[in-house]
Short mmCIF file of the C-alpha atoms (twelve columns), coordinates in Angstrom:
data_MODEL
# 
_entry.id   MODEL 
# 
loop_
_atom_site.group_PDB 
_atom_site.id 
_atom_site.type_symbol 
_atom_site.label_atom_id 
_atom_site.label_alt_id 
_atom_site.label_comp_id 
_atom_site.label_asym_id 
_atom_site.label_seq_id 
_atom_site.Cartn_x 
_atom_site.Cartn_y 
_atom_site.Cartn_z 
_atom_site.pdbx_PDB_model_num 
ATOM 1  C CA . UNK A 1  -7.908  -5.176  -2.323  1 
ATOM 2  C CA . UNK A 2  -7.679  -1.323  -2.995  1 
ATOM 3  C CA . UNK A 3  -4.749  0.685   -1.945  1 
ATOM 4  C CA . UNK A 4  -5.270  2.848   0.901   1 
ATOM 5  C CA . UNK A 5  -2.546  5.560   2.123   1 
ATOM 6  C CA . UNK A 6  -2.227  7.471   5.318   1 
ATOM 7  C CA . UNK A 7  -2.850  11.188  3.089   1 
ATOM 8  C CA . UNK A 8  -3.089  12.216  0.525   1 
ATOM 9  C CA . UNK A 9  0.563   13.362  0.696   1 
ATOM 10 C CA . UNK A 10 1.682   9.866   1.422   1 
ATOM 11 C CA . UNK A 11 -0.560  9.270   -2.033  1 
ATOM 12 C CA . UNK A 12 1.394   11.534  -3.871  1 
ATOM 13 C CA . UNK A 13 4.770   10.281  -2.609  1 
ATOM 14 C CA . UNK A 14 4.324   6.769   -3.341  1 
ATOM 15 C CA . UNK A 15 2.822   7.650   -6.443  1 
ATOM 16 C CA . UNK A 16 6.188   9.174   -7.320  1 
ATOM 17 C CA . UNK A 17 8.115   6.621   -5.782  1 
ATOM 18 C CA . UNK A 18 6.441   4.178   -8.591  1 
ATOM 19 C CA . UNK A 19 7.473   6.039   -11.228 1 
ATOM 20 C CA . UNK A 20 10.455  5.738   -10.279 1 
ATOM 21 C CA . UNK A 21 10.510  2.209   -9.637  1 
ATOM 22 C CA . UNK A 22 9.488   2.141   -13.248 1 
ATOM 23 C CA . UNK A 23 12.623  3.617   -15.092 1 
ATOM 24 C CA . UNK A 24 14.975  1.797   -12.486 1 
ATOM 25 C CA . UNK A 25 16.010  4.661   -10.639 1 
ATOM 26 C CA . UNK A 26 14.984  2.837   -7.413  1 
ATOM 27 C CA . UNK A 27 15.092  -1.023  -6.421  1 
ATOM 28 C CA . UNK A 28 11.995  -3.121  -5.699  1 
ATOM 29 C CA . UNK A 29 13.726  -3.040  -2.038  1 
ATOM 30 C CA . UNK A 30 13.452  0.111   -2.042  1 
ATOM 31 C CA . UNK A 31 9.787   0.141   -3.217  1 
ATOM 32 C CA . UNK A 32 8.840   -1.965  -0.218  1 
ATOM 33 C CA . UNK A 33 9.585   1.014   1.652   1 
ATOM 34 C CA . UNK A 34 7.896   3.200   0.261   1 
ATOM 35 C CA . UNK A 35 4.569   0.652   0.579   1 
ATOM 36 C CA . UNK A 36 5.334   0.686   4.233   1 
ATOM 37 C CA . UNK A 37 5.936   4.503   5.108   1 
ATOM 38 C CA . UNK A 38 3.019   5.420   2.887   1 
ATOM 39 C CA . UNK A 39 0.368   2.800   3.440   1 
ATOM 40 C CA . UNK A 40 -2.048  2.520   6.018   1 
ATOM 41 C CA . UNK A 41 -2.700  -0.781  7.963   1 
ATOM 42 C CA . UNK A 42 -5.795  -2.247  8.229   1 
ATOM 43 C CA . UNK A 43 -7.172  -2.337  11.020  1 
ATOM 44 C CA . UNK A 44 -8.291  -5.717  12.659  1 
ATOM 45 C CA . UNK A 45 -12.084 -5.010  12.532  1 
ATOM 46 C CA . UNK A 46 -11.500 -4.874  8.550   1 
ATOM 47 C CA . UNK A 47 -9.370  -7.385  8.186   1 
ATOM 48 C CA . UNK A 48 -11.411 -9.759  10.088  1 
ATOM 49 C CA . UNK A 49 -14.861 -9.118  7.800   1 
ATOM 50 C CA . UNK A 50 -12.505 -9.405  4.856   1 
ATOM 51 C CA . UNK A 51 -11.632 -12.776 6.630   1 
ATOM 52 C CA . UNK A 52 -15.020 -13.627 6.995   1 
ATOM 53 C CA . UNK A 53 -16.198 -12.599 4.000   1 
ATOM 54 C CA . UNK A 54 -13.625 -14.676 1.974   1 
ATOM 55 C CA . UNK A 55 -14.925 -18.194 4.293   1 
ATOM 56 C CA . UNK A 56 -18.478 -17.526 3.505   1 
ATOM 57 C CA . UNK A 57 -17.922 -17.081 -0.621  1 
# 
């Protein structure tokens, strides 16, 4: 499953935001976040071929 953000702003922000995470100036918490502000949902159309995908493997 790839990462996929809102823009590329939201990119760049959560891309910070790890770094950050890294040294432990933020919290996983925190970091949770940042995954939900700056990532895009899936939509059900893709998550239903991923579904189907996965049952036919």
């Amino acid at each position: 499953m790839t990462k996929e953000f809102k823009t590329d702003a939201f990119e760049s922000i959560h891309s910070s935001a790890e770094a950050l995470l890294k040294i432990g100036a933020i919290d996983q918490a925190t970091m949770r976040e940042f995954d939900e502000a700056c990532m895009a949902e899936a939509s059900a159309e893709n998550s239903d071929q991923e579904d189907s995908s996965e049952l036919n493997s």
